[in-house]
N, C-alpha and C positions, 0 to 999 in steps of 0.2 A: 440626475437619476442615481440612485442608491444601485452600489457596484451590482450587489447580488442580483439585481432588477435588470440592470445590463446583462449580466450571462445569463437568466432564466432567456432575456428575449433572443440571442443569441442562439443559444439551445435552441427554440421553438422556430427560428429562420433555419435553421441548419438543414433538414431533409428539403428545405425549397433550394438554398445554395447548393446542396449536393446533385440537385434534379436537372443544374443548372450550367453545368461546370463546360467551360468551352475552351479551345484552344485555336491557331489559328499559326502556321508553319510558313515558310519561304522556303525551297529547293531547289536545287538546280545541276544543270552538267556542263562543264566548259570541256569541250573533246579538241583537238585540234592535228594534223597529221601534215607532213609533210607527202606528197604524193608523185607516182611517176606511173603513167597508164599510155599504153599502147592497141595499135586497131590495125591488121592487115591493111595496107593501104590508103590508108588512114593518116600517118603516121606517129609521131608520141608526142602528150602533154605533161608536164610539170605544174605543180599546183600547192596550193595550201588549201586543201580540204578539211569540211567543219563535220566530224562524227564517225571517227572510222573506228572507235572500239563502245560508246554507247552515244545514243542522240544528244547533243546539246539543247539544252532546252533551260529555261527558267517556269518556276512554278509554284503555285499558293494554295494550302487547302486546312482547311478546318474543320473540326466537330464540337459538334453540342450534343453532352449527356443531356436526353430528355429525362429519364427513369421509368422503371418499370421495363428494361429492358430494348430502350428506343433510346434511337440517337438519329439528327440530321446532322447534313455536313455539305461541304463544294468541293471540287479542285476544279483548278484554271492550268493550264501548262501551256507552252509555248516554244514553239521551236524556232531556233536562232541558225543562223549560218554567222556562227562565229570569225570564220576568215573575213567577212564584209562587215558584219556587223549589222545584219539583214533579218527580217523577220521570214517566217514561210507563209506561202498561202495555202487559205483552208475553203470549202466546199458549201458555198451557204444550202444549196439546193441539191447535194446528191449529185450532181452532174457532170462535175469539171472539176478540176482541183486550180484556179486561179484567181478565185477571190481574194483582192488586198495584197495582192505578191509583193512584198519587199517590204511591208507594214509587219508588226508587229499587230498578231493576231494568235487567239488562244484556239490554234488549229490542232494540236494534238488531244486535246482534254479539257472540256467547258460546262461540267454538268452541276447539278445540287441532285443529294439522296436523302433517304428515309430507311431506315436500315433497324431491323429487328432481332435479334437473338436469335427467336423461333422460327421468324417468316424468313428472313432474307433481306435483301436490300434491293429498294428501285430507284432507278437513276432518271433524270432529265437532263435531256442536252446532246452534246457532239462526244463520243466514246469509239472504242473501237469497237470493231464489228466482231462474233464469236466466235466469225473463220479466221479472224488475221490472227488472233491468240495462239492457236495450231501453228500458222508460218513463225512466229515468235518463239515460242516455247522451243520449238524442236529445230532451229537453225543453230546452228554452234558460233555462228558469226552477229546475227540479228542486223545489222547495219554495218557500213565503210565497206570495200573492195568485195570481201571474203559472203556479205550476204546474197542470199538464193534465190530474192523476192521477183527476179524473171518469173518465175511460176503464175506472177500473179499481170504477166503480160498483155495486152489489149483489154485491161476491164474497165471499169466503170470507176468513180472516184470514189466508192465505198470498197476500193480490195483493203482498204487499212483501216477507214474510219467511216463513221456516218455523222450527219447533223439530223437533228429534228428528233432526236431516238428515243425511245424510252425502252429502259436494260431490263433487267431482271435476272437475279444473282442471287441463288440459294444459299443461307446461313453458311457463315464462315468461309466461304470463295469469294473472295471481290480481286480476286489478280487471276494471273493464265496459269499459276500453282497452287493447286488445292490437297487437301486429305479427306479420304472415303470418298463417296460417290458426291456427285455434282452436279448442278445445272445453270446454265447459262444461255439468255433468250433476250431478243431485242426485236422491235419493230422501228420504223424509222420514215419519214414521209418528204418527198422531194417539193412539197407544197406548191404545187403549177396551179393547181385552180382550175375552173373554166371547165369546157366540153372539150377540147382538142383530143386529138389521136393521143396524145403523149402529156395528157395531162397525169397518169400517174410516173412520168419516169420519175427515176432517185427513190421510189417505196422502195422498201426493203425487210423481207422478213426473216431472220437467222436464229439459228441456236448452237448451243456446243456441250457437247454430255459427256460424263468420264470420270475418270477413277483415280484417284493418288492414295497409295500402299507406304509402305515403309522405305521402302528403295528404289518404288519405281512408280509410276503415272501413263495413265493411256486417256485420248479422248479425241472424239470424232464430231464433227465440226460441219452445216451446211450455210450458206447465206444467199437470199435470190435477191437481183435486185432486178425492177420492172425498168423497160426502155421500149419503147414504140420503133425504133428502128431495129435494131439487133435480136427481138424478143427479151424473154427473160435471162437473164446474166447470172449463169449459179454459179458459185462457188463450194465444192466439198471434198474434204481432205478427214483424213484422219494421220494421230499421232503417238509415238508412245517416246518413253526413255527408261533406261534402267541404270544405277548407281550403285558402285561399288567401289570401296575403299580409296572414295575421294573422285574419281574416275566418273564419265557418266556420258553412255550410250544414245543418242537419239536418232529416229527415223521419223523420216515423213511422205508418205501417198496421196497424191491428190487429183483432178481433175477441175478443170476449169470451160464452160462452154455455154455458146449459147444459143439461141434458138435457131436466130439468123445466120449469114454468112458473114462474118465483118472483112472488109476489104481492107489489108493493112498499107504502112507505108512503102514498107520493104516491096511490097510487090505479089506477096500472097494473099488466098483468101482461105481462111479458114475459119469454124465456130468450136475446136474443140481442139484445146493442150490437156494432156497427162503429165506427169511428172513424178518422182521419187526423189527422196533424198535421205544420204546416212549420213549422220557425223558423230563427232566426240570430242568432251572434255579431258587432256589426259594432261592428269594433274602430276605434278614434279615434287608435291609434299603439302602437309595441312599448313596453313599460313603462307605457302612460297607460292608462285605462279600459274602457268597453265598453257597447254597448246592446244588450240581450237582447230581442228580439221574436219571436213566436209567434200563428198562429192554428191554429184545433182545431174541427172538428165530429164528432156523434158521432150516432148514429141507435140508437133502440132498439126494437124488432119488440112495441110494445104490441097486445094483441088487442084492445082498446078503439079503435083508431089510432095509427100511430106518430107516438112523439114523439120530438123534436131539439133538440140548444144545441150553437152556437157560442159560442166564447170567443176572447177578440183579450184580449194582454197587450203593455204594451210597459214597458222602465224602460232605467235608466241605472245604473253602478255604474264608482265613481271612488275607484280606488286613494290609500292613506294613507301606506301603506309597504308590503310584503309581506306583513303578517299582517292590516293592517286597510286596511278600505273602507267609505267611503259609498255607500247605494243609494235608488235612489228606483223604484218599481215601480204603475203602473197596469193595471188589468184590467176587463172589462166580460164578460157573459157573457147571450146570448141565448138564452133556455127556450121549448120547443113544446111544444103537448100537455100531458101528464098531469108532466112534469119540473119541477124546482122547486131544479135548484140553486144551491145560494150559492156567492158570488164566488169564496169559497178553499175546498178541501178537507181545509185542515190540521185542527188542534185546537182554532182559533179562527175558526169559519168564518164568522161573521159572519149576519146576518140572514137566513131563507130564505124567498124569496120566494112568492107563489099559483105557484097551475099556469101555468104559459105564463108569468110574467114573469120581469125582466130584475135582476140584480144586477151591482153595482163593487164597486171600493174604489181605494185607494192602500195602499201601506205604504210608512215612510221611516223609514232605519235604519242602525245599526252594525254591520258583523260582526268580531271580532277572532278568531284562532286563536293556538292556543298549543302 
């Protein structure tokens, strides 16, 4: 072919290659912490815990420019317990969070989207639900010792994610931080089939509406999910934060309840926790560190008498370079009543205390990302 014949046809594929253009990423977090957690009564465990300043996780996602202002795309993400070298389990049906435990399963993030300029973006698959985004966004800890996710106590295996979902995410919002006004909406199906009493548990219906400003963001959040034994299981919170010279404020109000009475293990029965929390960013200078402090109380409507725990966390967390940090994270947590929980709520919760007493810990640790 005569050159110029080559770049005429060249030229004439180019708005199809541009319409076309994909990418396709690897991510990930390797966190790891050394750990010492304590329980009235209990007494203390030592540990090598996997996530105590962000989740450990590996992860794959891609887009393809369509044109005309359309793009498709996937992520897969994975949570790892790095101290074993374990995979987590994830929820096929809304109901349980024990599916494939120890496998290596895309339990955090499993979806493909369609994503519009104008419209927005819809998602298919396993995502997080509109309420957990609230508990996320506004925790100054979000995971390891110092997070506050007790709140989200006796629920259903959707207080963090759902399977089966289909999202919906108004232009330019696809994270739990957005600019100008928002919206975020998901439906989700526990797929049982059949006529039984509880063939709809695991449905789930949610949203999360709200505002990001120049300095600051607010957004209020509900999510039901259907069960034949308990009733409906809502979740709704709202959240805000405000930021100033590096520095940044968050609060969080929520409620958690459900139709029925759920009888717990501890020995109470209750269908309805409150809860509040404040904390903050308070940064040591632009590029250097930060100390993340938070406290949290939460009430739960036991028919026996209600019981309560406050939780005070405080730590430090001092930059390596941009991918990696040292952190160091203290937490105490104060039980009423018939409650009895331990220090952290992750996977390695540490000792759980009698009724009415108190749990700690530290964790100190490395996070790297890649």
């Amino acid at each position: 072919m005569h050159p110029s014949k080559f770049m005429w046809s060249l030229m004439a594929l180019a708005p199809c290659l541009a319409s076309a253009q994909s990418s396709v990423n690897v991510y990930g977090v390797v966190d790891m912490a050394i750990s010492s957690y304590h329980g009235t009564g209990a007494g203390s465990k030592q540990m090598l815990t996997s996530s105590g300043n962000q989740a450990s996780r590996i992860g794959f996602k891609g887009q393809e420019i369509l044109g005309n202002g359309l793009s498709a795309g996937f992520e897969l993400e994975a949570g790892l317990n790095t101290d074993s070298g374990t995979g987590q389990p994830t929820s096929a049906d809304n109901q349980k969070n024990t599916d494939n435990a120890g496998s290596l399963t895309f339990n955090r993030k499993a979806y493909v989207y369609l994503q519009s300029n104008d419209w927005g973006q819809l998602r298919l698959g396993r995502d997080y639900t509109p309420a957990f985004w609230n508990l996320f966004a506004y925790d100054p800890f979000r995971v390891g010792v110092g997070i506050s996710s007790q709140v989200v106590y006796g629920t259903t295996a959707t207080g963090f994610r759902a399977s089966n979902s289909i999202g919906y995410f108004s232009p330019s919002c696809y994270s739990f931080q957005c600019k100008g006004a928002f919206f975020q909406g998901m439906v989700a199906f526990g797929e049982n089939g059949g006529n039984a009493p509880g063939r709809h548990d695991g449905d789930l219906h949610a949203f999360r509406l709200g505002y990001g400003g120049e300095n600051f963001d607010v957004a209020i959040a509900s999510a039901t999910t259907k069960s034949a034994a308990y009733g409906d299981y809502i979740q709704r919170n709202i959240g805000a934060s405000y930021v100033w010279q590096g520095h940044r404020l968050m609060g969080l109000l929520g409620q958690n309840r459900t139709s029925n009475l759920v009888n717990f293990k501890d020995g109470g029965s209750a269908n309805r926790i409150n809860f509040w929390q404040l904390g903050a960013w308070i940064s040591t200078g632009p590029g250097k560190g930060y100390f993340p402090i938070s406290y949290m109380q939460l009430r739960r409507n036991d028919v026996q008498g209600a019981s309560s725990a406050r939780k005070f966390a405080v730590g430090y967390v001092h930059p390596l370079s941009k991918r990696t940090v040292l952190y160091g994270t203290y937490a105490h947590i104060n039980n009423k009543g018939a409650l009895r929980f331990p220090v952290s709520s992750g996977s390695a919760q540490g000792p759980e205390p009698v009724a009415g007493g108190n749990a700690s810990g530290v964790d100190l640790g490395i996070r790297h990302i890649f």
